[in-house]
LUMSE-856372 format. One record per atom (N, C-alpha, C): x, y, z; residue number from 0; residue in one letter. Coordinates in steps of 0.1 Angstrom, whole numbers, padded with zeros to 4 digits, m for minus. Example, Ala and Ser with C-alpha at 12.3 -4.5 7.8 and 13.67 -1.06 7.14 Angstrom:
REM residues 2
+-------+-------+-------+-----+---------+
|    px |    py |    pz | num | residuo |
+-------+-------+-------+-----+---------+
|  0132 | m0057 |  0078 |   0 |       A |
|  0123 | m0045 |  0078 |   0 |       A |
|  0132 | m0033 |  0078 |   0 |       A |
|  0128 | m0022 |  0071 |   1 |       S |
|  0137 | m0011 |  0071 |   1 |       S |
|  0129 |  0000 |  0079 |   1 |       S |
+-------+-------+-------+-----+---------+
REM end
This chain:
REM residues 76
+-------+-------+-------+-----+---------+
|    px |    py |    pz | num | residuo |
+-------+-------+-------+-----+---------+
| m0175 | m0054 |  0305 |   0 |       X |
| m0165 | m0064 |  0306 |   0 |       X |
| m0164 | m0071 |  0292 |   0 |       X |
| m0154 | m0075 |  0289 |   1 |       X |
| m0149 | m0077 |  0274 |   1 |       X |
| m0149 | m0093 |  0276 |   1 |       X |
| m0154 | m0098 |  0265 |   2 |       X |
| m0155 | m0114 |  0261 |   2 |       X |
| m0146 | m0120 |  0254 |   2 |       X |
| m0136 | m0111 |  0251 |   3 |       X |
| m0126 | m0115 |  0240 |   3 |       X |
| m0114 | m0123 |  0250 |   3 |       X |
| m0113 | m0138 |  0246 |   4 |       X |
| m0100 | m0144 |  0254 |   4 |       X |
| m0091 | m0139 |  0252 |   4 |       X |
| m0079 | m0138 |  0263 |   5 |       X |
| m0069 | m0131 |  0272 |   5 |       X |
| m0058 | m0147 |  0269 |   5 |       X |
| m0056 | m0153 |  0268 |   6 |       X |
| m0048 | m0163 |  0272 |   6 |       X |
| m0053 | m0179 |  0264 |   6 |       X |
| m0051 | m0177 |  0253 |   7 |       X |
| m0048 | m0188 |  0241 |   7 |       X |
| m0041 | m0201 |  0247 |   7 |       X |
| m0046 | m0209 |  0236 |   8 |       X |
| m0041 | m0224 |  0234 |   8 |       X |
| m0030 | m0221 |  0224 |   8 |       X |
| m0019 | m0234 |  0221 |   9 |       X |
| m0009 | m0229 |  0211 |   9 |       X |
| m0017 | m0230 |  0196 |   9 |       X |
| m0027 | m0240 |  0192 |  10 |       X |
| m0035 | m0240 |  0181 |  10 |       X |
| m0044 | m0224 |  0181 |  10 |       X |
| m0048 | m0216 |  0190 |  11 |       X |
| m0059 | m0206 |  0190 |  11 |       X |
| m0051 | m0195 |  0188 |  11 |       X |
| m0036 | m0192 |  0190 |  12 |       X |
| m0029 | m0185 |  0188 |  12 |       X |
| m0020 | m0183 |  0172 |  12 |       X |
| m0016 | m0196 |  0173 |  13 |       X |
| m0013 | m0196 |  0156 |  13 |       X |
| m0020 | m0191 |  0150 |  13 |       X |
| m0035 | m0199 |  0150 |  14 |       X |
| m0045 | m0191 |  0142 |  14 |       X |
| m0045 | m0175 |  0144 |  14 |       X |
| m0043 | m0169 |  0155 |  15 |       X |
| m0043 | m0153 |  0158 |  15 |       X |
| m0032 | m0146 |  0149 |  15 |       X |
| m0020 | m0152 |  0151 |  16 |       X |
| m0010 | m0150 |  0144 |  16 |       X |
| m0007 | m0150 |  0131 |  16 |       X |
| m0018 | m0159 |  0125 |  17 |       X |
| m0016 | m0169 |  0112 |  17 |       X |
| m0005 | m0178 |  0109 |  17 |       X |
|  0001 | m0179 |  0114 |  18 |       X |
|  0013 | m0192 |  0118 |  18 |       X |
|  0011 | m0206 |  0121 |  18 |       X |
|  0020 | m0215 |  0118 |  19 |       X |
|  0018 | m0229 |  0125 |  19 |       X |
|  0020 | m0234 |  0138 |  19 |       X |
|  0012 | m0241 |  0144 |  20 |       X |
|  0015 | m0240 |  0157 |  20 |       X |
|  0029 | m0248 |  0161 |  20 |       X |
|  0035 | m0256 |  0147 |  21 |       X |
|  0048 | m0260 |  0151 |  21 |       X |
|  0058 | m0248 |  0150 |  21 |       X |
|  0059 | m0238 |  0138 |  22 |       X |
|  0062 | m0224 |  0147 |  22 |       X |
|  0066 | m0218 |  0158 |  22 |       X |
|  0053 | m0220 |  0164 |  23 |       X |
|  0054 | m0214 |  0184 |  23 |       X |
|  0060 | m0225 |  0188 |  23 |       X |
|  0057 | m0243 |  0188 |  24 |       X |
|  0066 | m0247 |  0191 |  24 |       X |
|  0081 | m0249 |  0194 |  24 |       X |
|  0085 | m0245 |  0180 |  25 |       X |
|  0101 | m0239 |  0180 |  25 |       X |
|  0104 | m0226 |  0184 |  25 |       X |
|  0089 | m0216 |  0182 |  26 |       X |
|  0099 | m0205 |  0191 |  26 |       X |
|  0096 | m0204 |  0206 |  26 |       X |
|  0092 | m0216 |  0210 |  27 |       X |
|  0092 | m0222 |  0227 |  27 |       X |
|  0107 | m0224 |  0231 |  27 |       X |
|  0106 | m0236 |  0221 |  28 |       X |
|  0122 | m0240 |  0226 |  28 |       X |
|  0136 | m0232 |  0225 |  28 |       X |
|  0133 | m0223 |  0216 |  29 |       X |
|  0141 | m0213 |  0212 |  29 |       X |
|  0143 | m0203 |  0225 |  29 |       X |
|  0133 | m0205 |  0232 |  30 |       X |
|  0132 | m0191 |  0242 |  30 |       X |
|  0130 | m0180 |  0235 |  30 |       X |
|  0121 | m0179 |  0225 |  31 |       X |
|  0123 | m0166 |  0219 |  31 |       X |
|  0107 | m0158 |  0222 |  31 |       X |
|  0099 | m0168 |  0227 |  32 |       X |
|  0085 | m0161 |  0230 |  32 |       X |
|  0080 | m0164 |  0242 |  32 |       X |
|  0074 | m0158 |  0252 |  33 |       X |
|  0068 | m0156 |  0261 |  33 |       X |
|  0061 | m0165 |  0267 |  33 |       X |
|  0055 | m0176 |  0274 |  34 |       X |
|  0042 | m0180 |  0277 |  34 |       X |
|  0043 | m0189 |  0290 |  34 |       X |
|  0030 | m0195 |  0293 |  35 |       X |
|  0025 | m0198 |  0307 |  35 |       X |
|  0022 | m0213 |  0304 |  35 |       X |
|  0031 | m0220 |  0317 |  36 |       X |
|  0026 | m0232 |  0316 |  36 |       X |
|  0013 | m0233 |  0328 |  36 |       X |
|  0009 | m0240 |  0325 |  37 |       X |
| m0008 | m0243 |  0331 |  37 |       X |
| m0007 | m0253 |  0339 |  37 |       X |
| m0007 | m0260 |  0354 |  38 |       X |
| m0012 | m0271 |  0356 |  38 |       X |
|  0000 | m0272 |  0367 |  38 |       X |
| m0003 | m0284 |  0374 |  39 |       X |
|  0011 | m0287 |  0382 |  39 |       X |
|  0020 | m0294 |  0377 |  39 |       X |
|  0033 | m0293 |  0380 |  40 |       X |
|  0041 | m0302 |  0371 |  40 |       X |
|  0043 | m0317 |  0380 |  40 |       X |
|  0044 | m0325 |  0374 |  41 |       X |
|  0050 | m0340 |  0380 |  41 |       X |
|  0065 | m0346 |  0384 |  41 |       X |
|  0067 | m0348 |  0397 |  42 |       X |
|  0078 | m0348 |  0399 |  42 |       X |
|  0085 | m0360 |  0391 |  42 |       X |
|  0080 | m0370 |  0390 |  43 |       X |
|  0085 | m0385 |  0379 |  43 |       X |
|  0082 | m0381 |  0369 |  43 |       X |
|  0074 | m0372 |  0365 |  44 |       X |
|  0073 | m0372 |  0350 |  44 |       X |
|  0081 | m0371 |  0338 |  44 |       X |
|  0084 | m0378 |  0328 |  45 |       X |
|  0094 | m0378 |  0316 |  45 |       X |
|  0096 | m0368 |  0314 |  45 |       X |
|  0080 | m0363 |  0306 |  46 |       X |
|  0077 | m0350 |  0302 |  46 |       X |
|  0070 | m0343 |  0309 |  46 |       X |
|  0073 | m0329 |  0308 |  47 |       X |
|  0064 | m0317 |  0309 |  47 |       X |
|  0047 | m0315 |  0303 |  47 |       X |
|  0040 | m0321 |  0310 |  48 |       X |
|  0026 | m0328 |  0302 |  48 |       X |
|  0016 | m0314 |  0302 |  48 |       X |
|  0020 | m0304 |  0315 |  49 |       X |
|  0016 | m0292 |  0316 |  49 |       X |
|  0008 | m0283 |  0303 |  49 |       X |
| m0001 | m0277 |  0304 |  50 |       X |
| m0010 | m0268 |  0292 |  50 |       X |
|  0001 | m0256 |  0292 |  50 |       X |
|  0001 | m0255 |  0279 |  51 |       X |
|  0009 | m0241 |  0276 |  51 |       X |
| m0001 | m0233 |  0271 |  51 |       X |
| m0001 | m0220 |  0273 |  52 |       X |
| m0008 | m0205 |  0267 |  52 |       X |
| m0002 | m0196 |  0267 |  52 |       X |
| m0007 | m0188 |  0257 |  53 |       X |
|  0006 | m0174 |  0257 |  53 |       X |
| m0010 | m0163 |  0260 |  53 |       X |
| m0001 | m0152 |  0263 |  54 |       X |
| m0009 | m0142 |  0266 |  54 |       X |
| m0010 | m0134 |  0255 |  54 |       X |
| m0027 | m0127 |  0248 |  55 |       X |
| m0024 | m0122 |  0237 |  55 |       X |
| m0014 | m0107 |  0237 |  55 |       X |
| m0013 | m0100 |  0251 |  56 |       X |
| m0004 | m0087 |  0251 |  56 |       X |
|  0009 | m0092 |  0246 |  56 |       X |
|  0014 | m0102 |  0250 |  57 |       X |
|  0025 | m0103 |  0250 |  57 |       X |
|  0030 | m0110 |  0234 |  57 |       X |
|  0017 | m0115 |  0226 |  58 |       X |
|  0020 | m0118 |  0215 |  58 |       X |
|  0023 | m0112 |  0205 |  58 |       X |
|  0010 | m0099 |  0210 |  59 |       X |
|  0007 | m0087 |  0200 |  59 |       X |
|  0023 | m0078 |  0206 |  59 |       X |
|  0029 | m0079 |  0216 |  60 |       X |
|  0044 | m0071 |  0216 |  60 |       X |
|  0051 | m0077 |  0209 |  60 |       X |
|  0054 | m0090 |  0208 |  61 |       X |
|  0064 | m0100 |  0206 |  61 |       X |
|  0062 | m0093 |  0187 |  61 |       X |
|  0050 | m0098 |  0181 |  62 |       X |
|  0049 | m0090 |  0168 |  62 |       X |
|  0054 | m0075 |  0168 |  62 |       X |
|  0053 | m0067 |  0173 |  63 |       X |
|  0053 | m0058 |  0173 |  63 |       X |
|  0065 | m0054 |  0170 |  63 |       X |
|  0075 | m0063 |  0177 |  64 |       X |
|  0093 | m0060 |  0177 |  64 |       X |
|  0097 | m0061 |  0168 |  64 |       X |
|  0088 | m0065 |  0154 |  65 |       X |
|  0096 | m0067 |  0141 |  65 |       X |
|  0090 | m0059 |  0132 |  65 |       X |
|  0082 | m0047 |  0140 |  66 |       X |
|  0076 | m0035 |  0130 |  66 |       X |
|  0090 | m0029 |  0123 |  66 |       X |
|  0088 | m0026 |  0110 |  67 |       X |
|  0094 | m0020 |  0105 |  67 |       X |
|  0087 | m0007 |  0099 |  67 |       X |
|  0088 |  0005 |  0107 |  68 |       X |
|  0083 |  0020 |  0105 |  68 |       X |
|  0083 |  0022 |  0088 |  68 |       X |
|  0075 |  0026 |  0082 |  69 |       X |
|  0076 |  0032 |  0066 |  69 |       X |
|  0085 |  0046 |  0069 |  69 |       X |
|  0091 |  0047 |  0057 |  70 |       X |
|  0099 |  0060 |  0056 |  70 |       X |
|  0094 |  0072 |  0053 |  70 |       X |
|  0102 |  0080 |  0063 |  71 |       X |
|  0088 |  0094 |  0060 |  71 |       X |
|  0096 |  0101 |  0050 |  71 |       X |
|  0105 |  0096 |  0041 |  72 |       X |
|  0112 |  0105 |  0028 |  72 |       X |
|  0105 |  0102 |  0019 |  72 |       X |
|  0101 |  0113 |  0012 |  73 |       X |
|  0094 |  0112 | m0003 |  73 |       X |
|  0102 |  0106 | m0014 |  73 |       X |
|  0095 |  0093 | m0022 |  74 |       X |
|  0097 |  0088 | m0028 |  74 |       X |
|  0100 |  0097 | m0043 |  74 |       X |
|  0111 |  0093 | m0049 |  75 |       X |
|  0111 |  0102 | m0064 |  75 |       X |
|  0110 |  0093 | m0074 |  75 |       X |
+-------+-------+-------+-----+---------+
REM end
């Protein structure tokens, strides 16, 4: 069984990423990345006080989508 965490904080992920975690913040609000809120939500509540985590599969895909393949043409 593997010891490696599965499901990050938004500071334990930046760091994975090397990014800032205001970064994932915006790409929260953006809808542009994946992740899990934690906790129950509050019906009066202002805000969403809920733990956010992202999943590392879904991090390592999200990177993934901006591979850009090297060219298999020989350089002259």
């Amino acid at each position: 069984m593997s010891t490696e965490k599965r499901y990050l904080t938004v500071k334990e992920a930046a760091e994975y990423l090397s990014f800032k975690p205001t970064t994932l913040y915006h790409w929260l609000r953006e809808g542009k990345i994946s992740y899990i809120k934690q906790g129950e939500k509050k019906e009066n509540a202002k805000r969403d006080k809920r733990s956010v985590r992202f999943d590392k599969l879904y991090l390592d895909r999200y990177m993934k989508s901006f591979l850009i393949e090297a060219s298999t043409k020989e350089r002259r």
